[in-house]
DSSP file (Angstrom, degrees, kcal/mol; ACC not computed):
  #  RESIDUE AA STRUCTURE BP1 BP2  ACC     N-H-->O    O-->H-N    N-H-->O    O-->H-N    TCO  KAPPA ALPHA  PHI   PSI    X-CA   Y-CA   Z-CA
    1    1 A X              0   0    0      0, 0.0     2,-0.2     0, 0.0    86,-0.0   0.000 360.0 360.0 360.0 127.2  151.5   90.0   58.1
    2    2 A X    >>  -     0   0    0      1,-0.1     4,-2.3     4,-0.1     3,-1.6  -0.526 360.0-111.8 -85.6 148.1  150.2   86.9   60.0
    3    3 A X  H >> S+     0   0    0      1,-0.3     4,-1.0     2,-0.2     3,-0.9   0.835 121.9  45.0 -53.7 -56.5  147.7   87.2   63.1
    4    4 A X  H 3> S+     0   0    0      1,-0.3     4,-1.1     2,-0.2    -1,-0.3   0.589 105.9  53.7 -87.4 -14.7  151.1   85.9   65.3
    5    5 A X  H <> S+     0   0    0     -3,-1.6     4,-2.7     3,-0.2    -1,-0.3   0.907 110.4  53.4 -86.5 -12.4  153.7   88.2   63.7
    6    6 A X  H <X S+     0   0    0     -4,-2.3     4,-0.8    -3,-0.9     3,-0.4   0.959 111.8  46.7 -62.9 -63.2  150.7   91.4   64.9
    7    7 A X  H  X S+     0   0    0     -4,-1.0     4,-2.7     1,-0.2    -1,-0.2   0.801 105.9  52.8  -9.2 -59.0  150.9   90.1   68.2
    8    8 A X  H  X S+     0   0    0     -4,-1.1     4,-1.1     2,-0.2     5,-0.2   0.968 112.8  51.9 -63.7 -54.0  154.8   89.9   68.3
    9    9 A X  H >X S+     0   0    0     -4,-2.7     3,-4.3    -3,-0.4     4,-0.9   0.821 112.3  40.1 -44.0-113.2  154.4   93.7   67.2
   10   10 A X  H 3X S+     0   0    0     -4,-0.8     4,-1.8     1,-0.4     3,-0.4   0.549 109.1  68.1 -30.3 -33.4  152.0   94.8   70.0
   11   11 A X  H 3< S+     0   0    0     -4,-2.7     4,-0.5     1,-0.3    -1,-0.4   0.862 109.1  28.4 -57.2 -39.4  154.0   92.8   72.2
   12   12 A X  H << S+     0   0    0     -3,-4.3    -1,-0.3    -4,-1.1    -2,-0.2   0.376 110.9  68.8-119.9  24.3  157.0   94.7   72.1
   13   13 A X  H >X S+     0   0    0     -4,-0.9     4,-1.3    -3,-0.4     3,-0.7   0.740 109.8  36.3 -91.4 -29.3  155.2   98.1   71.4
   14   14 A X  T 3< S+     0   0    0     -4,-1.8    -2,-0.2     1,-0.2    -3,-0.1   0.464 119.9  57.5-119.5   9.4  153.5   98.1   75.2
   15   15 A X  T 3> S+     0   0    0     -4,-0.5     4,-1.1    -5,-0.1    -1,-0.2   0.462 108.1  40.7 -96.6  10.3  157.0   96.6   76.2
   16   16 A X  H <> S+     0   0    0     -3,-0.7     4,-2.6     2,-0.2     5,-0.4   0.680 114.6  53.5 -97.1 -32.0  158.7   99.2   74.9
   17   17 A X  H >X S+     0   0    0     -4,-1.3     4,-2.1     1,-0.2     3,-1.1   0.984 105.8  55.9 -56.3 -49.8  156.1  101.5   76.4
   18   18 A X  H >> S+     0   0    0     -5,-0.4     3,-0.6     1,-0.3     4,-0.6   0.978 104.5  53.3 -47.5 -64.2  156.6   99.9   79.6
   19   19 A X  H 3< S+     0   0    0     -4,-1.1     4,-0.4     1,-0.3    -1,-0.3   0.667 113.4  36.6 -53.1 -20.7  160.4  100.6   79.6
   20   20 A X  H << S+     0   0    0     -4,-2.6    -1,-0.3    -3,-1.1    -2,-0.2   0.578 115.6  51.4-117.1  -5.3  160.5  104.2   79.1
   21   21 A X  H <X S+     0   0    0     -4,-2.1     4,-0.9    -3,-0.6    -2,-0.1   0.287  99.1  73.8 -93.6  11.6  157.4  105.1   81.1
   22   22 A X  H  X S+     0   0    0     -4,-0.6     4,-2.9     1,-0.2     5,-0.2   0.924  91.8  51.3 -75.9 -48.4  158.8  103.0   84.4
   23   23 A X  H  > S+     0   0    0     -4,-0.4     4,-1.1     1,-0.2    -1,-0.2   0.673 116.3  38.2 -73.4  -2.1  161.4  105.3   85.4
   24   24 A X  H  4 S+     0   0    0      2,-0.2    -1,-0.2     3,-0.1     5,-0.2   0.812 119.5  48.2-110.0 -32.4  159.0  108.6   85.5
   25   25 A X  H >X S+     0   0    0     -4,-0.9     4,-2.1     2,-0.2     3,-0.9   0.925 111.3  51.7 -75.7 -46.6  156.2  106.6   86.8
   26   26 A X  H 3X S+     0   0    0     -4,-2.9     4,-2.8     1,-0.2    -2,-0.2   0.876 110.6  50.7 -27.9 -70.3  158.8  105.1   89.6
   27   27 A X  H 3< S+     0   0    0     -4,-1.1    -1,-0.2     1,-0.2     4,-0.2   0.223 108.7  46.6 -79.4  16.3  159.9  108.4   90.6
   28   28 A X  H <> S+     0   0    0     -3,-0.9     4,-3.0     3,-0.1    -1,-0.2   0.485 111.8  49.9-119.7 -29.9  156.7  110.0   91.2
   29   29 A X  H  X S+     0   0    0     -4,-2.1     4,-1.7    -5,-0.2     5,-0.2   0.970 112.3  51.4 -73.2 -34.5  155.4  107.1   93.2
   30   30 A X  H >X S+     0   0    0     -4,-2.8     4,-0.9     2,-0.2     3,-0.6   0.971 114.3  42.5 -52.4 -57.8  158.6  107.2   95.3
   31   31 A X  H 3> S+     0   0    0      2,-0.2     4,-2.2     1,-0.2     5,-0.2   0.723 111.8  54.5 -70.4 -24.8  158.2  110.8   95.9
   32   32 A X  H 3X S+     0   0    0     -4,-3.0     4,-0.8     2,-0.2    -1,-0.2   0.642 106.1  48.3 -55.8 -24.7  154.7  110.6   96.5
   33   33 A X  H <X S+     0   0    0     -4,-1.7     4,-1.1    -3,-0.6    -2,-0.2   0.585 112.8  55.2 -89.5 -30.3  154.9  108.2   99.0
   34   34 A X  H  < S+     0   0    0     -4,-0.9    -2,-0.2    -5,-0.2     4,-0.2   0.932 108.1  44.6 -64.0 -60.3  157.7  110.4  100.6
   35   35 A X  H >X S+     0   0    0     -4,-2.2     4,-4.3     1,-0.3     3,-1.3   0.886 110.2  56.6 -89.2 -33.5  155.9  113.3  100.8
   36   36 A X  H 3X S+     0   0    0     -4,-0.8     4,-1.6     1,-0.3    -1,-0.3   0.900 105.9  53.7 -70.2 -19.7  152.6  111.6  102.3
   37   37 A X  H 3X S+     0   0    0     -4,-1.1     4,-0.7     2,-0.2    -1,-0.3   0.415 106.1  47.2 -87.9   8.5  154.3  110.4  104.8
   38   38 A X  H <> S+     0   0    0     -3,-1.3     4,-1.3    -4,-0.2     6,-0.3   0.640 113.5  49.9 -75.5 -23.4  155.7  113.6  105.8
   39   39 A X  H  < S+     0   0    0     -4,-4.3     5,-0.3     2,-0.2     4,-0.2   0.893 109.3  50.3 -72.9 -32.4  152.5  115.0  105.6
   40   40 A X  H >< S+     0   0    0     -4,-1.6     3,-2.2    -5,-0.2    -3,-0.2   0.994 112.2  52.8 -47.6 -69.3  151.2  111.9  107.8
   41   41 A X  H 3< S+     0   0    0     -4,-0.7    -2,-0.2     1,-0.3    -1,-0.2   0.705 117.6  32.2 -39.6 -44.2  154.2  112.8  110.3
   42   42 A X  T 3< S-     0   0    0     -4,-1.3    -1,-0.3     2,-0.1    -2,-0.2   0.159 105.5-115.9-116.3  25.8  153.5  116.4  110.9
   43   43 A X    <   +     0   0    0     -3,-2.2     2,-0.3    -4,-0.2    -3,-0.1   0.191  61.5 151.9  81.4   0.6  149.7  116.4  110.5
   44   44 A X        -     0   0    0     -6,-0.3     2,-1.1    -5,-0.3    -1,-0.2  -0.366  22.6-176.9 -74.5 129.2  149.9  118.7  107.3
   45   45 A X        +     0   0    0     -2,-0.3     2,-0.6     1,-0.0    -1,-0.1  -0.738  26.1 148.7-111.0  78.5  146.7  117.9  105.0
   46   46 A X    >   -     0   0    0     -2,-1.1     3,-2.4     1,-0.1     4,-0.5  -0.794  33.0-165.1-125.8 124.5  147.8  120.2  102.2
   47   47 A X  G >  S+     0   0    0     -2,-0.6     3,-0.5     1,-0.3     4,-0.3   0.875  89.4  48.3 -58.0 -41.1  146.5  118.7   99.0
   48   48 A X  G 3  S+     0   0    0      1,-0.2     4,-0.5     2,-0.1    -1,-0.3   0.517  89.0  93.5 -80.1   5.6  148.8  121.0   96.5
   49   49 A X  G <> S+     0   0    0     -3,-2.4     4,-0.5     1,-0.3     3,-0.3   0.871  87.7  45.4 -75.5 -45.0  152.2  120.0   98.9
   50   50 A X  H <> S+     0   0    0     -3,-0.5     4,-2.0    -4,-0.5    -1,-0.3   0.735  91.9  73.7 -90.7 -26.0  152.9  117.2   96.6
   51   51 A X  H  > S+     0   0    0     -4,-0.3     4,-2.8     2,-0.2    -1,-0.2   0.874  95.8  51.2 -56.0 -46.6  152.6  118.5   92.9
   52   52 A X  H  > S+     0   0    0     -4,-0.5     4,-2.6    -3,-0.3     5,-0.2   0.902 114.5  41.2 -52.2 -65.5  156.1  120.8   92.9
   53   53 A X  H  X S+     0   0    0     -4,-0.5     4,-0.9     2,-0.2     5,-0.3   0.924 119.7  48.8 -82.5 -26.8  158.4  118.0   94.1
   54   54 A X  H >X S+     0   0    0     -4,-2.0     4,-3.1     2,-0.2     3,-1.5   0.996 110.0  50.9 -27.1 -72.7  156.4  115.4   91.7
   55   55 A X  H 3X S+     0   0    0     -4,-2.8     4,-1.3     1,-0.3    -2,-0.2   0.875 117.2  41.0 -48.7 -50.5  156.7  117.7   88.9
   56   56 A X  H 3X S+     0   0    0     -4,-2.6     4,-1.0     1,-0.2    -1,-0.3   0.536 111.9  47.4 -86.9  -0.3  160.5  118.0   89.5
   57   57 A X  H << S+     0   0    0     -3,-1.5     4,-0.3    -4,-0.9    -1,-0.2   0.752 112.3  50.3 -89.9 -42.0  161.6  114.7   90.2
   58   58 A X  H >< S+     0   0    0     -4,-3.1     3,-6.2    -5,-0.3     5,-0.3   0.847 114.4  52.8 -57.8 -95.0  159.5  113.3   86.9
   59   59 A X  H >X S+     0   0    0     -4,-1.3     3,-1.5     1,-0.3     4,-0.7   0.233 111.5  44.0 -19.9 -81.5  161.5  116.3   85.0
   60   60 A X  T 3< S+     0   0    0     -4,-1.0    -1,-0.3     1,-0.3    -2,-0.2   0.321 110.8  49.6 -56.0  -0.6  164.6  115.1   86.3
   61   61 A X  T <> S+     0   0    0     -3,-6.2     4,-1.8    -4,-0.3    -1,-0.3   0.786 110.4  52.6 -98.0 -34.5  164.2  111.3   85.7
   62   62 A X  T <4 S+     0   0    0     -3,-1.5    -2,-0.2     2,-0.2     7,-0.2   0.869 107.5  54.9 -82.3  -3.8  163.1  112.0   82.0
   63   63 A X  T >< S+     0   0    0     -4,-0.7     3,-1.0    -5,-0.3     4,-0.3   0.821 119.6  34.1 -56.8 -57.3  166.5  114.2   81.6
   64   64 A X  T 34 S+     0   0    0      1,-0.3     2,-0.8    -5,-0.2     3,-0.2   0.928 120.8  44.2 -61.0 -39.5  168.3  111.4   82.6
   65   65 A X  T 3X S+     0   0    0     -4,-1.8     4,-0.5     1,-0.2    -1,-0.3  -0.502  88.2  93.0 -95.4  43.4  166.2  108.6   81.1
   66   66 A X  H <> S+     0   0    0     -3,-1.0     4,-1.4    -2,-0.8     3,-0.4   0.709  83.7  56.8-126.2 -77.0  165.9  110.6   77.7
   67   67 A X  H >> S+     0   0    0     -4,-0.3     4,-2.5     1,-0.3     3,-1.0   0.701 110.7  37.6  -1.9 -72.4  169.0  108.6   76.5
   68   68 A X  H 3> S+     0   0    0      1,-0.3     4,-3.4     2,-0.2    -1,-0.3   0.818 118.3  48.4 -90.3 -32.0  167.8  105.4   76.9
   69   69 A X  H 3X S+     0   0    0     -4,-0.5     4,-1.4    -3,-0.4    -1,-0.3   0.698 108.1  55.6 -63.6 -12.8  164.1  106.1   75.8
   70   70 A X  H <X S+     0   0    0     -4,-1.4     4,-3.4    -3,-1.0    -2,-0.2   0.932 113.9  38.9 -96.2 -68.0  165.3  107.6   73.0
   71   71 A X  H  X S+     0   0    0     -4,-2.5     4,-3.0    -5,-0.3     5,-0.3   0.959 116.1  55.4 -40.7 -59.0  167.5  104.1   72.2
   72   72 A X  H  X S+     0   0    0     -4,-3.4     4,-0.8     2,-0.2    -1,-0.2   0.938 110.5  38.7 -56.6 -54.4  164.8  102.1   73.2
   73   73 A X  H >X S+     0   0    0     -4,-1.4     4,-2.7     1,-0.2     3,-1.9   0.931 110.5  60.1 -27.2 -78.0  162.3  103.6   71.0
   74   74 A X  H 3X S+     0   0    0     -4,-3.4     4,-4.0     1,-0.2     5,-0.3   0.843 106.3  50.7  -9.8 -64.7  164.9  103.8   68.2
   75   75 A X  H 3X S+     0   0    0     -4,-3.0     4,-2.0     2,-0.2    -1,-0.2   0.846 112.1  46.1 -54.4 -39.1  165.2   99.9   68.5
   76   76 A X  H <X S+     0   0    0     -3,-1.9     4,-0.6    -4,-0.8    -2,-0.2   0.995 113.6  45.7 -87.7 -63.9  161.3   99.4   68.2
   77   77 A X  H >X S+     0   0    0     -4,-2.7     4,-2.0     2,-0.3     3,-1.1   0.851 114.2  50.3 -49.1 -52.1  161.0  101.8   65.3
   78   78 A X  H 3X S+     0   0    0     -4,-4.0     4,-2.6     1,-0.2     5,-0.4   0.979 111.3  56.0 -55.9 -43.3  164.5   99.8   63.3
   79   79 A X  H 3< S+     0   0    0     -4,-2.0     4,-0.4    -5,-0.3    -2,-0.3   0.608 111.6  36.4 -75.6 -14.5  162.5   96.7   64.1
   80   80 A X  H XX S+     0   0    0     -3,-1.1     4,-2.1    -4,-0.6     3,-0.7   0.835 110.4  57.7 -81.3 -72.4  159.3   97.9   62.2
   81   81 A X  H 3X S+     0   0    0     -4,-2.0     4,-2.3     1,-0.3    -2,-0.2   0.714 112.3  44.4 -23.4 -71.6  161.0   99.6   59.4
   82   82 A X  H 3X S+     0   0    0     -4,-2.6     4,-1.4     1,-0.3    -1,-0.3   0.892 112.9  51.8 -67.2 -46.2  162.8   95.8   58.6
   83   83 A X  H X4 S+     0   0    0     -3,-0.7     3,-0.5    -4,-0.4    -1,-0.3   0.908 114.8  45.5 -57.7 -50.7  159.5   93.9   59.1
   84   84 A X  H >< S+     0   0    0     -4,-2.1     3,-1.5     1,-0.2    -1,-0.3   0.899 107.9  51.1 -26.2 -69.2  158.2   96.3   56.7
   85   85 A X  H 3< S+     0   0    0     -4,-2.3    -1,-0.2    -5,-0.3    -2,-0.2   0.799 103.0  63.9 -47.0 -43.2  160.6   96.2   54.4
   86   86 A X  T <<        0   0    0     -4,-1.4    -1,-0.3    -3,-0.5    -2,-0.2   0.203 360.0 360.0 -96.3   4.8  160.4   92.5   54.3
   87   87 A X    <         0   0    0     -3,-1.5    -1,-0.3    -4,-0.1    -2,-0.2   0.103 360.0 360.0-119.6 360.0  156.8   91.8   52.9
């Protein structure tokens, strides 16, 4: 394996990472941002307010997004296996 095809490897390992850790990461900063600014709005400083609708929003973006990480992954993993195969 040549120094550029290990590169081409890490390159689409932390883009594959990227793709399936967007959507959970996405939906917590959206709801986080949601909920501090309700807390801004109505003067509530409670620090644990935000973990519950975090927790359940992530949970429901990887049920949905479990498909497609699942594919994506899949892809990454066929695409080692050949490289492999081929030295």
């Amino acid at each position: 394996m040549t120094p550029a095809d290990s590169i081409d490897f890490a390159r689409q390992a932390i883009w594959v990472l990227l793709e399936v850790s967007a959507p959970a990461m996405i939906a917590a900063l959206v709801v986080g941002l949601v909920i501090g600014l309700l807390q801004a709005l109505t003067q509530i400083q409670e620090a644990t307010l935000v973990f519950v609708p975090k927790i359940i929003a992530i949970f429901l973006v990887l049920l949905v997004a479990l498909p497609f990480a699942g594919e994506a992954m899949y892809g990454l993993m066929t695409n080692i296996a050949a490289r492999i195969a081929a030295y």
